[in-house]
C-alpha positions in Angstrom: 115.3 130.2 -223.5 113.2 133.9 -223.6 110.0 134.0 -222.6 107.7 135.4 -224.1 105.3 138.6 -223.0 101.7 137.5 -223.3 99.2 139.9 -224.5 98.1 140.7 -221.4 101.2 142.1 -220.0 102.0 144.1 -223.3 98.1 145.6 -222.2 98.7 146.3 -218.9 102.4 147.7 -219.5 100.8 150.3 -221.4 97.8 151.4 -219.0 100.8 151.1 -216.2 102.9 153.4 -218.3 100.0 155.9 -219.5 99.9 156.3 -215.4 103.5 156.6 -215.1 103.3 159.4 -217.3 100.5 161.2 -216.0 101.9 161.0 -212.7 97.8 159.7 -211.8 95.6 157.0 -211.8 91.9 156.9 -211.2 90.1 154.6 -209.1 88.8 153.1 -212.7 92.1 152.9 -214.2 93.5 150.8 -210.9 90.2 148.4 -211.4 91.2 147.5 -215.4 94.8 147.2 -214.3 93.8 144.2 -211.7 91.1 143.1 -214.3 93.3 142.9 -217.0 96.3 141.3 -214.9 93.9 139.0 -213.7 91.4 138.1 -216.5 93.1 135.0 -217.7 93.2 133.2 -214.2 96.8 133.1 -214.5 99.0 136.4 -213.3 102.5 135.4 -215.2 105.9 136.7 -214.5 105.7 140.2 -216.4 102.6 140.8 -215.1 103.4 140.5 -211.4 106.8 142.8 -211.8 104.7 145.3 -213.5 101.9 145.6 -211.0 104.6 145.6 -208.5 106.2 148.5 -209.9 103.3 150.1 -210.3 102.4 149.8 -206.6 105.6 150.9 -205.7 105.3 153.9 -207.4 102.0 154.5 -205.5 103.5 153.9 -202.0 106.5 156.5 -203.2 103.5 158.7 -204.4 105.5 159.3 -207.6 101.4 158.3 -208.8 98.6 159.4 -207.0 95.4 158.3 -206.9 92.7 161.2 -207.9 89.1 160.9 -207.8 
């Protein structure tokens, strides 16, 4: 049985990949990431591998942070 992506994750997959591709992320980019991951009380399956990725690629600095 598939599961299926909640809207949530579909959100935050495409702020994680706007980052991806800008090689940055602001300080109030990071912030709507967690709030969107976290704004339903519940951080499901997709959205825990994506914001794993994503921190990841901030430990590899293949994103940086900028202010």
């Amino acid at each position: 049985m598939k599961e299926e992506v909640s809207e949530s994750a579909m959100r935050l997959r495409a702020m994680i990949e706007k980052a991806i591709a800008d090689h940055k992320i602001t300080r109030e980019d990071y912030d709507k990431i967690i709030h969107i991951a976290t704004e339903d009380g519940y951080i499901d399956r997709h959205e825990k591998t994506l914001l794993s990725q994503l921190q990841q690629m901030i430990e590899d600095r293949l994103v940086k942070f900028v202010i």
